[in-house]
C-alpha positions as CSV (number, residue, x, y, z in Angstrom):
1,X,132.5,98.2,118.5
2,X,130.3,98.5,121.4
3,X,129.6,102.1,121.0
4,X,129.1,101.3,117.2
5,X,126.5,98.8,117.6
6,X,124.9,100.6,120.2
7,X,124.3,104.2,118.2
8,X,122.7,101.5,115.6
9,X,120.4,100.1,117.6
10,X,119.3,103.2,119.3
11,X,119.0,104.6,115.7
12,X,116.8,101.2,114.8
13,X,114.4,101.9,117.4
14,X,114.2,105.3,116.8
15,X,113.1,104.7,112.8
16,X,110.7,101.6,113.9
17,X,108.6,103.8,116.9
18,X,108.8,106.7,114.6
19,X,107.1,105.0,111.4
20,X,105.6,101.6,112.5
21,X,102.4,102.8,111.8
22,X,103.9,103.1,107.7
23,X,103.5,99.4,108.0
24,X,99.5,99.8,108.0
25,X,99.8,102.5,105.4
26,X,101.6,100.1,103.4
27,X,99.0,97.6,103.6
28,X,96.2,99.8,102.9
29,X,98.0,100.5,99.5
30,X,99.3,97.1,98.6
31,X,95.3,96.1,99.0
32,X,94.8,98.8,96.4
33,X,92.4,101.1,99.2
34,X,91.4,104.8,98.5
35,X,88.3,106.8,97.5
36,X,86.5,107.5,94.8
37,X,84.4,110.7,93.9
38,X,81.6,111.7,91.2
39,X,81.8,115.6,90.8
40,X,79.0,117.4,92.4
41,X,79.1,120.9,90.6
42,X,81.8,122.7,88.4
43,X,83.9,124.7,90.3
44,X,85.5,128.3,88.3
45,X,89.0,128.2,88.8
46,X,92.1,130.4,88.3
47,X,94.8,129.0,87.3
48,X,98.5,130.4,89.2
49,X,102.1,130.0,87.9
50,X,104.9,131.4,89.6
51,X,107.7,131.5,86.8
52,X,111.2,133.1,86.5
53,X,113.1,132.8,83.4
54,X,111.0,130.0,82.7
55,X,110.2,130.7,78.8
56,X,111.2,127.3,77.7
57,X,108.9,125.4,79.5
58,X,106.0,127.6,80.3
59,X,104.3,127.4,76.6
60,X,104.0,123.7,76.9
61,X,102.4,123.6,80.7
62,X,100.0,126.3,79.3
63,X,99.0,124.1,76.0
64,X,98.4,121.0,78.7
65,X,96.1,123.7,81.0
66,X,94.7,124.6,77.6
67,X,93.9,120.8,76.5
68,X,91.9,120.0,79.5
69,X,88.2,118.4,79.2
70,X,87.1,120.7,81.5
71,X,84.7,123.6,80.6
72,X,87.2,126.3,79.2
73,X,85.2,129.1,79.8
74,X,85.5,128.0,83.9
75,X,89.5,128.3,83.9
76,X,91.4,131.1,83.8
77,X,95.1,130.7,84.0
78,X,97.4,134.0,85.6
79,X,100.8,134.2,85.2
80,X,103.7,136.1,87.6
81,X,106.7,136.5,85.8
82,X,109.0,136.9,88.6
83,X,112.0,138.9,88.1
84,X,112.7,137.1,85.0
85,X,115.4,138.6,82.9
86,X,114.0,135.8,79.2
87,X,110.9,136.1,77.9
88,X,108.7,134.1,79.9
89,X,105.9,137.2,80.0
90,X,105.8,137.3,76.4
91,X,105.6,133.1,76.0
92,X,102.9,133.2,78.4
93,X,100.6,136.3,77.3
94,X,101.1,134.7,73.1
95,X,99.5,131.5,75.1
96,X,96.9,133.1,76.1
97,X,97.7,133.5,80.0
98,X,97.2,136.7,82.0
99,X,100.4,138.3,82.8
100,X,101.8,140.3,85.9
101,X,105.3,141.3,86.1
102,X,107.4,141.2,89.1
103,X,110.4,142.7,90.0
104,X,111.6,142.5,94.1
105,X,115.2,141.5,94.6
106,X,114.6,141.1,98.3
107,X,111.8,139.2,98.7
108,X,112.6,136.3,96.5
109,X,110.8,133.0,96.6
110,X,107.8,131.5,95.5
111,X,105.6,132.5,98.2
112,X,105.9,136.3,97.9
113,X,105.3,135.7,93.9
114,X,102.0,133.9,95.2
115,X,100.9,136.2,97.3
116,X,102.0,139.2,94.8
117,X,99.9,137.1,92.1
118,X,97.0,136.5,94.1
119,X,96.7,140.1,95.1
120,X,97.1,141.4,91.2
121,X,93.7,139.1,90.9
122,X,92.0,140.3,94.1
123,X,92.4,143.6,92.8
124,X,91.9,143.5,89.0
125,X,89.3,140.4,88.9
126,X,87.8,140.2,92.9
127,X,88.7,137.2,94.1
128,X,84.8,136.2,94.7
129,X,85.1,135.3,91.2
130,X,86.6,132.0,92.0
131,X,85.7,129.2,93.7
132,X,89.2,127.5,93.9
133,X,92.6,128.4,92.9
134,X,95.6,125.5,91.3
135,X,99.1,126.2,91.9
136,X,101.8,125.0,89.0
137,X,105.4,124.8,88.7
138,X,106.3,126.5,85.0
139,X,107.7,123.0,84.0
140,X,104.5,121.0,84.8
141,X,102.5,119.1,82.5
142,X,99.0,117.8,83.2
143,X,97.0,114.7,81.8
144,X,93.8,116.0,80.0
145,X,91.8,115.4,82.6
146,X,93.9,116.7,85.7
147,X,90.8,119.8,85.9
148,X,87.9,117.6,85.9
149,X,89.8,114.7,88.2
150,X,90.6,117.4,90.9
151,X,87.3,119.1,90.8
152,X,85.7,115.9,91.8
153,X,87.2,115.8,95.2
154,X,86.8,119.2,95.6
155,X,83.3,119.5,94.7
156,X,82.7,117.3,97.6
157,X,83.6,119.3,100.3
158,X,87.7,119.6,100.3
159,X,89.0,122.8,100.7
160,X,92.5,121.5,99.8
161,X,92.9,119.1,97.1
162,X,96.6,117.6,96.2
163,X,97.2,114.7,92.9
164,X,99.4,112.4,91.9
165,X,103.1,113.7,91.5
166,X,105.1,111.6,88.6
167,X,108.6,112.5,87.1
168,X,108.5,114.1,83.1
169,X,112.1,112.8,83.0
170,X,112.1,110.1,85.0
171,X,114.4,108.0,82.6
172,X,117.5,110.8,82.6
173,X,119.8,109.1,85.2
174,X,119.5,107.6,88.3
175,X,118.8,111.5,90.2
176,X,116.1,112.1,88.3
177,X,114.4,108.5,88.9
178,X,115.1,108.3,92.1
179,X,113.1,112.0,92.6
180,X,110.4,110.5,90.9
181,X,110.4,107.3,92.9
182,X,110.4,109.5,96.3
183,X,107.2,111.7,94.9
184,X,105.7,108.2,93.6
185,X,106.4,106.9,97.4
186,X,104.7,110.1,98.3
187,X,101.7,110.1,96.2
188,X,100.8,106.7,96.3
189,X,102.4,105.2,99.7
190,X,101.2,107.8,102.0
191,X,98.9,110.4,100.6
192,X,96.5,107.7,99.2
193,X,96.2,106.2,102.5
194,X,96.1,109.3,104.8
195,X,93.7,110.1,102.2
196,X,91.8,106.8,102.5
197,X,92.0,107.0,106.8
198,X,90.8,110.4,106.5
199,X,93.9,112.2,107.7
200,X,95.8,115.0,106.4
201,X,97.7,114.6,103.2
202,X,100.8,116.3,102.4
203,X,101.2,119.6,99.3
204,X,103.9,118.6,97.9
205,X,105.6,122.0,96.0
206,X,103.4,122.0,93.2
207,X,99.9,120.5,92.0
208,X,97.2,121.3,94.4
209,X,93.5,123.3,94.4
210,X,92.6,125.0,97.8
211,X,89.3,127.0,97.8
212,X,88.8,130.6,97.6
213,X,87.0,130.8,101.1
214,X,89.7,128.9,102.8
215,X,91.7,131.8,101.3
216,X,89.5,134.6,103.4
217,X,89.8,131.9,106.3
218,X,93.6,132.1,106.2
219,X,93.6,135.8,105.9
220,X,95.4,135.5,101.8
221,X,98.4,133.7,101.1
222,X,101.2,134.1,103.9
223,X,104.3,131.5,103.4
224,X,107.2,133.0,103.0
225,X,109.3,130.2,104.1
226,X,112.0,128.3,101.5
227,X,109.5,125.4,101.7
228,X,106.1,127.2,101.2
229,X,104.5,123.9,100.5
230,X,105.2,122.3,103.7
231,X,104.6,125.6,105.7
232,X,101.0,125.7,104.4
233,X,100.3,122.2,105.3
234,X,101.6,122.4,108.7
235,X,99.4,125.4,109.1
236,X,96.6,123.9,107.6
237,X,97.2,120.8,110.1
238,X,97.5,123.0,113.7
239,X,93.7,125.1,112.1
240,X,91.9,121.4,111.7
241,X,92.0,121.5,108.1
242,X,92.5,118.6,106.1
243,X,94.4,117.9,102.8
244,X,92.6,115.7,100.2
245,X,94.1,113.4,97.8
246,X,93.4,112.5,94.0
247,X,94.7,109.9,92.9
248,X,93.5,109.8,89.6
249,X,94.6,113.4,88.6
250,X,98.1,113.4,87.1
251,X,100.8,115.6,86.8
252,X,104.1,115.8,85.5
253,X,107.3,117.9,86.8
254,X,110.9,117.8,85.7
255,X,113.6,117.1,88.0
256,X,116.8,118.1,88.2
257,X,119.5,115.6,86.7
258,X,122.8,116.9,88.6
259,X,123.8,115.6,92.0
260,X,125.0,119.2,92.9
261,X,121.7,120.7,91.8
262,X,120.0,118.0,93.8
263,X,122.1,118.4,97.0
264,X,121.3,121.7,96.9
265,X,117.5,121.7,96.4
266,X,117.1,119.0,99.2
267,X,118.8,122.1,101.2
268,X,117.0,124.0,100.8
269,X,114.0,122.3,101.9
270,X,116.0,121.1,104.7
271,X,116.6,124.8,105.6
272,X,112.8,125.5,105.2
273,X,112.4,123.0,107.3
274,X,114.3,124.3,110.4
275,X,112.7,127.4,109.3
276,X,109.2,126.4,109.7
277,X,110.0,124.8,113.3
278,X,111.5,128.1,114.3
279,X,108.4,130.4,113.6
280,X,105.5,127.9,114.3
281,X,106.7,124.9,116.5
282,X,105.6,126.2,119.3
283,X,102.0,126.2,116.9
284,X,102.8,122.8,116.2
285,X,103.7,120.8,119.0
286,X,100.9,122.3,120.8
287,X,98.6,120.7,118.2
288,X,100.2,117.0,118.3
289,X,100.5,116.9,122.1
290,X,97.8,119.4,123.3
291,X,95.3,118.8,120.5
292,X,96.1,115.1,119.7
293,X,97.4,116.0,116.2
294,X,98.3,112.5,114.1
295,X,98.5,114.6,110.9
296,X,101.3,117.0,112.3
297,X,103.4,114.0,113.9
298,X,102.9,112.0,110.7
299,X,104.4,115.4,109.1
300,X,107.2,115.9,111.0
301,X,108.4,112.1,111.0
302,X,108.4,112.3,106.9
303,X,110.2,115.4,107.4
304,X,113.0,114.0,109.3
305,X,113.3,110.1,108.2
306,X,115.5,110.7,105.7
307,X,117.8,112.7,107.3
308,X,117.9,109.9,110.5
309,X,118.2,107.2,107.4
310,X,120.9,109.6,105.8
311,X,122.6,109.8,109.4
312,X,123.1,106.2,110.1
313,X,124.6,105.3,106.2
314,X,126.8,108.1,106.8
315,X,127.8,107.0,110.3
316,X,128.5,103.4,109.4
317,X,130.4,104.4,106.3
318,X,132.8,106.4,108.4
319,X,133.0,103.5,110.5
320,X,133.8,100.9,107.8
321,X,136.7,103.4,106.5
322,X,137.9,103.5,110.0
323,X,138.0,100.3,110.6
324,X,139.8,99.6,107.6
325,X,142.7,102.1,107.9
326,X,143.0,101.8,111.8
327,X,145.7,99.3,112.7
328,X,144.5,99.7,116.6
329,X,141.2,98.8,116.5
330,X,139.9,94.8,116.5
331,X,138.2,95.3,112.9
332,X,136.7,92.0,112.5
333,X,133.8,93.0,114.5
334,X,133.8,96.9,113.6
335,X,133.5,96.0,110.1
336,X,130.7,93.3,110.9
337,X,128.6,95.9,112.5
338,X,129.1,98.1,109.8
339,X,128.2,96.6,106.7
340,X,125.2,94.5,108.6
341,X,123.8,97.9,109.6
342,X,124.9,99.4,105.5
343,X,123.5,96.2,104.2
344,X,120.3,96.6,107.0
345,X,119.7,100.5,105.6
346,X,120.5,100.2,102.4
347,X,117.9,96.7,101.4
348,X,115.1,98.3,103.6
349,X,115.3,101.6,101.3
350,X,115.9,99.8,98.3
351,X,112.5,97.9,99.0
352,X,110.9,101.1,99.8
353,X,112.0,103.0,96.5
354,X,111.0,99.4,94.8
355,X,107.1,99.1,95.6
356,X,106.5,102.1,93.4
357,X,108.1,101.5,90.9
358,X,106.3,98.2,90.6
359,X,102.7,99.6,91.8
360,X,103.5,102.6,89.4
361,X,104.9,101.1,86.4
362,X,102.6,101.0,83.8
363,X,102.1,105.0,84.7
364,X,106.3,106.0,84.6
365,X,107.0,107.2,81.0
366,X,110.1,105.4,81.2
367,X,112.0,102.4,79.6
368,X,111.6,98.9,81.9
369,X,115.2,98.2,82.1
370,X,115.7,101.8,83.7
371,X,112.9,101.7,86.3
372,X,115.0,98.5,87.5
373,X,118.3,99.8,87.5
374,X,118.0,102.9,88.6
375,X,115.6,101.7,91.5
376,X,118.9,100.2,92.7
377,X,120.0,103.8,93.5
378,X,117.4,105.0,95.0
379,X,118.9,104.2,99.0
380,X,122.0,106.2,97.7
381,X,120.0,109.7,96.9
382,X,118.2,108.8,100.5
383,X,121.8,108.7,102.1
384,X,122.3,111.8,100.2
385,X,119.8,113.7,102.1
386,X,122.2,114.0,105.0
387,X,124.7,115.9,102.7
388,X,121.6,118.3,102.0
389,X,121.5,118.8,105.6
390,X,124.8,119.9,106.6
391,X,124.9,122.1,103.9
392,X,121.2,123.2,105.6
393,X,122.9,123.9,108.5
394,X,125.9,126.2,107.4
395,X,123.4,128.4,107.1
396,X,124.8,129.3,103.4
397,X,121.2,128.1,101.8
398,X,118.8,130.5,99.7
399,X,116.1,129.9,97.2
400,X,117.5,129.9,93.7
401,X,115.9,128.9,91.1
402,X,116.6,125.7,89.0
403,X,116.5,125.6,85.7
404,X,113.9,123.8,83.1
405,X,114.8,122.0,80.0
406,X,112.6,119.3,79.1
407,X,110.6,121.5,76.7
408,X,108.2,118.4,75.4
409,X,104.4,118.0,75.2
410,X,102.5,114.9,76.5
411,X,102.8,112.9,73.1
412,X,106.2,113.6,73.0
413,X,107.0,112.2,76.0
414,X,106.6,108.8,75.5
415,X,109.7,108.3,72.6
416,X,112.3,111.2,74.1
417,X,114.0,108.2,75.5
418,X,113.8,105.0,73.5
């Protein structure tokens, strides 16, 4: 009992010094703070997808690119068909896309299909051509004005430029919500107000602009790790740069709607996690302690509250069961520390998953009675994450790719689940 209660405290205090300071962040959303932009110029920008056997999807992200109300004639959009097998190349080139073909069994992920892409341009189309390049998942979508939204923040100075992250099946099952209640958390509950305070933001996978001379600055495109996105920003953080948020630019992603699927995504960024730490914390922690980095602490707490969350659920679970089954133990009190500390985790996730969802919900393509209940879920696929990381740590993990379904356009979105 003793021992029981005292892990959970030490855990408590842990999670409260690690992310008081989400208290202010909270605030500074709740009171609706963040900045606004007029564009300044027009920026030319090319347009990369990384896709692999992707060719029911692709055709609709490419229409959405296509729709924009920016200036067509300043977008060009470049495909890397990346050791498909379908015909994604032939979906995309009928769209209108530029298409290079990739086949490399050992380097496999989506950061050698970038830098493979962005080298096909450099050589073919010089990459002084461009002032900034996107980066899209082959199941995106993007609001009409996503181009023009982004190019706003950008044409004021950012050299890195991330938007708003929502769920294109959000309404499947309680996996798929409670994805797009963690981006929504994300987007709105931590970008905005790093955004606002004038720290880094965080890239999350797909949906950001970064600048062709940050590009030269960087030396090209070298992330190679099974979380690319995370990678970059930590890099981005230890040079001095700075991620930007836009709020008003919106995209859409599918999520996966299996709990296998899911476990084993959230793995995998788990494993490119540890990855990350192994070839640049040294890089890292020399920039948070030695060079006073917030943005790389604020980073790596994100990176590991879940897994903390996920470890004390777990923990107490165990604990319950024990106490339960074990005729030698005193269970009254075993049992009382237990669910207090279940009850404790599982109301202040709940809450956490719930503000977006409320701040959010005119924007989540979603029926209301759904949002509700499957909000209720949302500390469950949190507690999940600790599953993620023992399978992490078996050291079994590597990048696959997950496969896209939800072939609908924007207006079709809306009545795919009344």
């Amino acid at each position: 009992m003793k021992t029981l209660t005292c892990i959970n405290i030490l855990l408590g205090a842990l999670m409260a010094a690690c992310c008081c300071y989400q208290v202010f962040y909270l605030l500074l959303r709740l009171k609706g703070s963040g900045r606004s932009f007029q564009a300044r110029s027009l920026g030319r920008y090319a347009v990369l997808i990384a896709a692999r056997n992707e060719s029911a999807v692709i055709g609709q992200l490419i229409d959405s690119i296509l729709a924009q109300d920016y200036p067509r004639e300043l977008v060009d959009i470049y495909v890397v068909a990346d050791n498909c097998t379908d015909d994604t190349a032939a979906v995309a080139a009928a769209r209108g896309a530029r298409v290079y073909q990739r086949q490399n069994k050992l380097q496999v992920g989506k950061g050698y299909a970038l830098n493979f892409l962005l080298g096909k341009i450099g050589e073919d189309y010089g990459k002084e051509s461009y002032d900034g390049f996107f980066v899209f998942d082959a199941d995106n979508l993007l609001e009409p004005d996503y181009i023009s939204e982004m190019n706003k923040v950008f044409s004021n100075g950012a050299p890195v430029v991330t938007g708003y992250r929502n769920a294109k099946n959000f309404g499947d099952n309680w996996i798929t919500a409670s994805y797009g209640v963690y981006f929504l958390r994300e987007s709105e509950f931590l970008n905005r107000p790093r955004d606002y305070l004038g720290t880094s933001c965080a890239i999350s996978g797909t949906g950001f602009l970064f600048s062709a001379q940050l590009l030269d600055k960087l030396g090209g495109w070298n992330y190679f790790a099974l979380t690319e996105d995370l990678e970059f920003t930590l890099d981005l953080i230890c040079r001095g740069e700075k991620v930007a948020y836009c709020r008003t630019a919106m995209l859409y992603d599918e999520q996966p709607t299996g709990f296998q699927q899911s476990v084993q995504q959230r793995a995998r960024w788990m494993k490119g996690f540890m990855q990350i730490l192994s070839s640049r914390g040294h890089s890292i922690l020399r920039a948070m302690v030695a060079g006073g980095s917030f943005a790389c602490y604020d980073m790596l707490v994100n990176s590991m509250a879940g897994m903390l969350t996920g470890i004390s659920f777990i923990l107490n679970a165990v604990m319950f069961i024990v106490g339960i089954t074990s005729p030698k133990l005193e269970t009254g009190p075993v049992l009382l520390s237990a669910l207090g500390a279940i009850a404790g985790a599982y109301v202040m996730l709940y809450f956490t998953g719930l503000l977006p969802v409320l701040t959010e919900w005119r924007r989540i393509r979603c029926p209301g009675w759904r949002k509700l209940v499957f909000s209720l879920m949302y500390p469950f696929f949190m507690a999940s994450f600790l599953l993620s990381l023992t399978l992490a740590m078996s050291g079994s993990v590597e990048w696959k790719p997950i496969r896209h379904t939800v072939a609908v356009s924007l207006g079709e979105m809306d009545g795919r689940l009344k």
